[in-house]
C-alpha positions in Angstrom: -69.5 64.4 -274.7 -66.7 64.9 -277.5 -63.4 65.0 -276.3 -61.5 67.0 -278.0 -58.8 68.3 -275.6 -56.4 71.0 -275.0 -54.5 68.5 -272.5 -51.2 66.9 -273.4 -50.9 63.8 -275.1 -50.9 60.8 -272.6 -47.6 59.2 -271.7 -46.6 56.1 -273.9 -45.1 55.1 -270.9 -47.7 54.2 -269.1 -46.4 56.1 -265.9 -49.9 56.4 -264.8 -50.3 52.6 -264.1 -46.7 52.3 -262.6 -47.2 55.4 -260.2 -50.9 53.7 -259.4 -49.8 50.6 -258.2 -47.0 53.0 -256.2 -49.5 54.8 -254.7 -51.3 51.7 -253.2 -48.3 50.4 -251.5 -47.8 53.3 -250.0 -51.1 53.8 -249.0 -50.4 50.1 -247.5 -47.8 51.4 -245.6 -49.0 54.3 -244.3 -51.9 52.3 -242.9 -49.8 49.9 -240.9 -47.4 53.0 -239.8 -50.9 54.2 -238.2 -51.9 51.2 -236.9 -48.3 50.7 -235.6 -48.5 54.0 -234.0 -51.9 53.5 -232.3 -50.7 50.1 -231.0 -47.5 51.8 -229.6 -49.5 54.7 -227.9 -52.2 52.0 -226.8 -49.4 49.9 -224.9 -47.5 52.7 -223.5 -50.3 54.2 -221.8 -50.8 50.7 -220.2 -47.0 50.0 -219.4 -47.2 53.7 -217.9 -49.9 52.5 -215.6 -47.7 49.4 -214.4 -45.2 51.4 -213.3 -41.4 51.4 -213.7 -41.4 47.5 -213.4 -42.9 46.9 -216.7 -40.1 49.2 -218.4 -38.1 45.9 -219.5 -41.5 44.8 -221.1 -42.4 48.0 -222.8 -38.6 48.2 -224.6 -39.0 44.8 -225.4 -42.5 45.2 -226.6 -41.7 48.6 -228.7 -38.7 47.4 -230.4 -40.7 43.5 -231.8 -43.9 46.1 -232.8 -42.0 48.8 -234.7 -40.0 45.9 -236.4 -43.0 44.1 -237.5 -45.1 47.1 -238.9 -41.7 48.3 -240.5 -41.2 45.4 -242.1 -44.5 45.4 -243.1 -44.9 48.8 -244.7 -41.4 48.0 -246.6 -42.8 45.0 -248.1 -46.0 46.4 -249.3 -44.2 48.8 -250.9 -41.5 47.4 -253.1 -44.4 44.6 -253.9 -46.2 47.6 -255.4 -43.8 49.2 -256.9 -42.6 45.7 -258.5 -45.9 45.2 -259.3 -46.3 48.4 -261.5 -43.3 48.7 -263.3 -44.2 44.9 -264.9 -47.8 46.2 -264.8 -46.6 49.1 -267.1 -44.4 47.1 -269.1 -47.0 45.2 -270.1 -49.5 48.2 -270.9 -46.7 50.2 -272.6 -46.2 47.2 -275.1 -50.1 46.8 -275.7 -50.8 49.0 -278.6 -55.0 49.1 -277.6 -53.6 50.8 -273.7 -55.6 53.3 -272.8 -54.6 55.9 -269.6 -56.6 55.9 -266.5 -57.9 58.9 -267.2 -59.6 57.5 -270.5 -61.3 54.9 -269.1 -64.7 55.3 -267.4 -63.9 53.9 -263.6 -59.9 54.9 -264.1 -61.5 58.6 -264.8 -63.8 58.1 -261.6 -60.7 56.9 -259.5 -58.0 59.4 -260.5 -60.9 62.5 -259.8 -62.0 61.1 -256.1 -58.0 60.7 -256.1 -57.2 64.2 -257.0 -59.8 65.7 -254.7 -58.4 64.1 -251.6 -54.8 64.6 -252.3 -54.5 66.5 -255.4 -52.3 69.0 -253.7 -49.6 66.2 -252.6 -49.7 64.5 -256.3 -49.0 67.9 -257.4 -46.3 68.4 -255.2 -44.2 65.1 -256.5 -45.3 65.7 -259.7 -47.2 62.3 -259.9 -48.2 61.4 -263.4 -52.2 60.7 -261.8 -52.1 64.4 -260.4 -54.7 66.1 -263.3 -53.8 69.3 -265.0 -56.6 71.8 -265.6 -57.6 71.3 -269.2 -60.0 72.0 -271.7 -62.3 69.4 -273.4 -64.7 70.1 -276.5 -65.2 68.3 -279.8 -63.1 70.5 -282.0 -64.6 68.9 -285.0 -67.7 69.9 -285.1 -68.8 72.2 -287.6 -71.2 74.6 -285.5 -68.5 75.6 -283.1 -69.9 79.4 -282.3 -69.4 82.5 -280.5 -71.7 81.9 -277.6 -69.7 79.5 -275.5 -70.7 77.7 -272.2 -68.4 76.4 -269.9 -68.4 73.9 -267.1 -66.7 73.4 -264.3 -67.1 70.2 -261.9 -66.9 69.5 -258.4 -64.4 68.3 -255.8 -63.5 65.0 -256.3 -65.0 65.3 -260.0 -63.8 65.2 -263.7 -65.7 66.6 -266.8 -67.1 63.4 -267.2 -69.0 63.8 -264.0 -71.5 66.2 -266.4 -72.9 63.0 -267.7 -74.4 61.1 -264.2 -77.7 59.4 -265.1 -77.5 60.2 -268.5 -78.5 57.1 -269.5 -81.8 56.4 -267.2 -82.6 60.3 -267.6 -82.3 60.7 -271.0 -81.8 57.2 -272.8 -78.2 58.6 -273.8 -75.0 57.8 -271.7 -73.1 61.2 -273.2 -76.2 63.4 -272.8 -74.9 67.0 -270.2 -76.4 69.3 -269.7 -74.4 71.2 -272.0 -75.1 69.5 -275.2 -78.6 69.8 -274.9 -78.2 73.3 -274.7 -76.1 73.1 -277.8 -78.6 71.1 -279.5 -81.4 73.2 -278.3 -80.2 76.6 -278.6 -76.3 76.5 -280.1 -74.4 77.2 -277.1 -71.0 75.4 -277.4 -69.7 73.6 -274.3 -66.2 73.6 -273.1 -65.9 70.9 -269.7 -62.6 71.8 -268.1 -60.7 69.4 -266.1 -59.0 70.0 -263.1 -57.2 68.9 -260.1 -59.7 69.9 -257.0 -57.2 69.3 -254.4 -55.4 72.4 -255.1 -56.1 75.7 -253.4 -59.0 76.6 -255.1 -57.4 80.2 -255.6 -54.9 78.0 -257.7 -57.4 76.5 -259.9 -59.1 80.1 -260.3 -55.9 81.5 -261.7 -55.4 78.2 -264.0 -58.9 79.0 -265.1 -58.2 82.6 -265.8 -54.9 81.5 -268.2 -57.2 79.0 -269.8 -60.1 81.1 -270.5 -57.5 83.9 -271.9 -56.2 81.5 -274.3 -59.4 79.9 -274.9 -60.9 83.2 -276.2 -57.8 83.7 -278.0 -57.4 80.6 -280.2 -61.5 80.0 -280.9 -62.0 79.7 -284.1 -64.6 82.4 -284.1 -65.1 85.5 -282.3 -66.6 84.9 -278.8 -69.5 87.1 -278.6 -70.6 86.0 -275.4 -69.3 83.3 -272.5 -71.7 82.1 -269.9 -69.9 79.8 -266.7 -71.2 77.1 -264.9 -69.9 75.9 -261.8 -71.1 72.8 -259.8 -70.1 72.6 -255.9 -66.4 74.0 -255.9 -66.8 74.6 -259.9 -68.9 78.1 -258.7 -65.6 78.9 -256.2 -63.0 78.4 -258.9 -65.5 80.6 -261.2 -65.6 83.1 -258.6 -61.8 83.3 -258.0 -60.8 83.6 -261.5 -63.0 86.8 -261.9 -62.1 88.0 -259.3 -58.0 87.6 -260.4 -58.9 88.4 -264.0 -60.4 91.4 -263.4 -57.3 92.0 -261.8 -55.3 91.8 -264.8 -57.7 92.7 -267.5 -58.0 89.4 -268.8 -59.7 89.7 -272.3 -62.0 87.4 -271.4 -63.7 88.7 -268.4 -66.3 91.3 -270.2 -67.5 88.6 -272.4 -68.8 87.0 -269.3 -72.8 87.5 -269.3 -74.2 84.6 -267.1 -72.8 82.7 -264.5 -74.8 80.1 -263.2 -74.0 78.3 -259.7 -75.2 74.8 -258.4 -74.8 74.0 -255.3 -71.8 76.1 -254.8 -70.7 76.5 -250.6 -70.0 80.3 -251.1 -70.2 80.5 -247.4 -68.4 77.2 -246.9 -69.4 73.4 -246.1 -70.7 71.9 -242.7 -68.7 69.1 -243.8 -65.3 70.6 -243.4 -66.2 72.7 -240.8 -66.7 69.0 -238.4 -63.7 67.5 -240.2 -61.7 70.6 -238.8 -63.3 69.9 -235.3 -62.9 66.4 -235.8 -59.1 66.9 -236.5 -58.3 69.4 -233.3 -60.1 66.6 -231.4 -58.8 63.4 -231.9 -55.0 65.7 -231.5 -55.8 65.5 -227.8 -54.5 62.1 -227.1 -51.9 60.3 -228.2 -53.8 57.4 -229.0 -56.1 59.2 -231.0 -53.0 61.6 -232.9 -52.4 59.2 -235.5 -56.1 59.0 -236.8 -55.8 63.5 -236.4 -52.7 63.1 -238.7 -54.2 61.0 -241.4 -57.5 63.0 -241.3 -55.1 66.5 -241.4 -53.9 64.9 -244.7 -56.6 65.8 -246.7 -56.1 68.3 -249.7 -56.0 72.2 -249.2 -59.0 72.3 -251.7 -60.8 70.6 -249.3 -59.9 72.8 -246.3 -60.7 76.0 -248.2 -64.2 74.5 -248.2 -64.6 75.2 -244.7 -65.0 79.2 -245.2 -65.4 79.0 -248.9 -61.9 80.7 -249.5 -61.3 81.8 -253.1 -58.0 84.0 -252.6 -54.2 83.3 -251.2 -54.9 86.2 -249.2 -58.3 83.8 -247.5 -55.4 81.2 -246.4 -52.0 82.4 -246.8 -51.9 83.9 -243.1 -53.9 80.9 -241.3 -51.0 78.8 -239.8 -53.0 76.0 -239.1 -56.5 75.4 -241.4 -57.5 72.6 -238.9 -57.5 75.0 -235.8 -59.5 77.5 -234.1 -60.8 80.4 -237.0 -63.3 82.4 -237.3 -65.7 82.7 -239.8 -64.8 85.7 -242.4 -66.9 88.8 -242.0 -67.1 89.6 -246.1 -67.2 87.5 -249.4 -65.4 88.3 -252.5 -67.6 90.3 -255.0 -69.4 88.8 -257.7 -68.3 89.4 -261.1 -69.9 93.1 -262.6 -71.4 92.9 -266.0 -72.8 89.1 -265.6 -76.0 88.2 -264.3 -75.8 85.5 -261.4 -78.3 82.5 -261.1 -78.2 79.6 -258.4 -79.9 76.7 -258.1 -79.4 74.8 -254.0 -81.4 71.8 -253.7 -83.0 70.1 -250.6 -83.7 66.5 -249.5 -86.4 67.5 -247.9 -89.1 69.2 -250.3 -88.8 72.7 -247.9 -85.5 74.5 -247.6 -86.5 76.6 -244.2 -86.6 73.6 -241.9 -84.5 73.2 -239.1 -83.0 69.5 -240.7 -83.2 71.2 -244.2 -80.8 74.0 -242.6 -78.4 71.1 -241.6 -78.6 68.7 -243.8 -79.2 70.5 -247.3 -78.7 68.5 -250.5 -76.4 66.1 -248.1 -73.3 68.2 -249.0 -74.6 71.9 -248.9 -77.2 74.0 -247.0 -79.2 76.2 -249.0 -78.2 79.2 -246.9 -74.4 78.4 -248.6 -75.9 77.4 -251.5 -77.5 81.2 -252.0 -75.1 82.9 -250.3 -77.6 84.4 -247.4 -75.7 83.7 -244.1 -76.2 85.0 -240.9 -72.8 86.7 -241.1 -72.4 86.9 -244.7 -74.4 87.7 -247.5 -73.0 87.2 -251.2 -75.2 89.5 -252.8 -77.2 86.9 -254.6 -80.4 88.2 -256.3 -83.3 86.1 -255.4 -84.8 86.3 -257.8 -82.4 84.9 -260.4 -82.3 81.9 -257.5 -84.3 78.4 -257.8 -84.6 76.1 -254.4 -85.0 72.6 -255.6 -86.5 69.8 -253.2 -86.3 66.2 -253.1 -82.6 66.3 -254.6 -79.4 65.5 -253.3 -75.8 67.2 -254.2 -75.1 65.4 -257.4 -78.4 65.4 -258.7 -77.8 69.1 -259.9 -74.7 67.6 -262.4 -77.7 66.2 -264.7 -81.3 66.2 -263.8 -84.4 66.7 -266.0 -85.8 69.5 -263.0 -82.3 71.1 -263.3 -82.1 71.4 -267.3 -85.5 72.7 -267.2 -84.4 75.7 -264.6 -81.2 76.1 -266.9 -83.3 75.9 -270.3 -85.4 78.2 -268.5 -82.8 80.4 -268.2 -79.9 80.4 -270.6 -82.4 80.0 -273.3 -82.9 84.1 -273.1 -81.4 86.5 -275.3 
């Protein structure tokens, strides 16, 4: 995949290594505050039981504890933090350093990274919180008007597009998209983005990007065609939904949109982790392991519903408690002709463990959008069931290209 970029030019600094090692020492810390915490609740429950003769132990026993895991947490901190300003110093001086983000396994790291916790990098501005961003090779001569672009999944980058590349197709950058470009000269564009946001967020990001996209191509675009893996075919939605809002310029070039393995009625996943969450709230012993599992990102959490606007979450005070499932979807985009692919483990999608278990991530009722209480309004027969694959499968399989060739290869 070519990488020419629309994203800024990496820091000299190397911030991203110093705010790495950061990161680890506080996620050090925050451990031992939650084991300390556990341990505390544990013990006061049994002190409680022994009655107000073992209140001299208890103080006694609170107070060496809290000190310890304190101390603790403080040292595994400023050992990070030491660690990664000489850690950067170092890289900064090295004129062959490459950021995270450029490197195969750092590029890996900093999307799982951004997926759990996106929204809290974002919030203090860390330098490993990603920016949405396009990515294309801006070189190459046959740049034309019928554009494709691809969106990845939580917990993804752009470079996800290339998994099993190498087994698959004896070529480690092979995508789907440049076969298509090779095949039948539709350009791909892989954006980048932070999937811990509110995925309402990233669909207005996407809906500035695409505006300027279609502004500064070097040739007319004549015709756009979206692809959106997992959360990629929310954050398509949303933008189309806020662009034709505004008018965006580039929402009537949109002809195709294709979906894999997109939740449109939300993720089983979420919905336990919510359940899990209220749960383990119930007892103080269990609180702290509710409070570290509360912390993951919004994008996450709007998973549970599949919720593409502010005006899905904005009113829900708490997204771990008690909801109830949303009666309507948003509408798909008019003027585009929608195709989705869900996969299966199993080879049939109408079993009772299919139902459950889907491609491991999604059921192929969300995967189509045919719910008991909510249907998207997907045609069926511009839909493809796909057994004996799992989740990421659909980033890069030969079955999957030959679906896609199948269909983006029409006039």
């Amino acid at each position: 995949m070519p990488d020419g970029t629309a994203a800024p030019a990496a820091d000299p600094s190397a911030a991203d290594i110093r705010a790495a090692a950061a990161l680890a020492g506080r996620g050090v810390a925050a451990t031992t505050a939650m084991i300390r915490d556990l341990h505390v609740a544990i013990a006061r429950r049994a002190f409680t039981a022994s009655g107000p003769p073992a209140t001299p132990a208890r103080l006694l026993h609170d107070t060496i504890s809290t000190s310890v895991y304190t101390t603790v947490g403080v040292a595994a901190r400023v050992a990070a933090t030491a660690a990664g300003v000489a850690a950067a110093a170092r890289a900064a001086a090295d004129p062959s350093y490459r950021p995270l983000v450029e490197r195969p396994r750092g590029n890996v790291a900093l999307g799982a990274l951004n997926g759990a916790w996106g929204d809290w990098l974002d919030r203090t501005n860390s330098p490993l919180a990603l920016s949405m961003s396009a990515h294309y090779d801006r070189e190459d001569p046959q740049l034309t008007g019928d554009v494709s672009v691809w969106l990845h999944g939580l917990c993804e980058t752009d470079v996800a597009w290339r998994l099993g590349a190498a087994d698959h197709y004896g070529d480690p950058h092979s995508t789907h998209g440049s076969r298509l470009h090779d095949e039948y000269g539709l350009t791909p564009v892989y954006v980048r983005y932070n999937t811990g946001l509110h995925i309402s967020a990233n669909g207005r990001s996407l809906d500035e990007l695409l505006t300027d996209l279609v502004a500064g191509w070097p040739t007319p675009v004549k015709r756009l065609t979206l692809v959106g893996h997992s959360m990629g075919g929310l954050v398509i939605r949303s933008a189309a939904a806020q662009g034709c809002e505004k008018d965006s310029p580039w929402v009537p070039l949109v002809k195709r949109v294709v979906y894999l393995g997109s939740p449109h009625l939300g993720a089983p996943l979420e919905v336990g982790a919510a359940h899990a969450t209220r749960a383990l709230r119930r007892l103080a012993e269990t609180k702290p392991l509710a409070d570290a599992l509360a912390s993951r990102s919004v994008g996450i959490k709007d998973l549970r519903y599949g919720d593409l606007l502010e005006a899905d979450w904005a009113e829900v005070a708490d997204p771990d408690g008690v909801r109830d499932e949303p009666s309507n979807c948003a509408p798909l985009l008019d003027g585009a002709d929608h195709y989705f692919i869900g996969a299966t483990l199993g080879a049939r999608h109408d079993t009772r463990v299919a139902r459950i278990v889907g491609d491991a991530l999604v059921p192929f009722a969300s995967a189509s959008g045919t719910g008991r209480t909510r249907k998207l309004g997907l045609d069926v027969e511009r839909g493809r069931h796909l057994g004996g694959l799992h989740h990421f499968d659909l980033l890069n399989h030969p079955r999957v290209y030959a679906v896609l060739r199948e269909w983006l290869a029409r006039e």
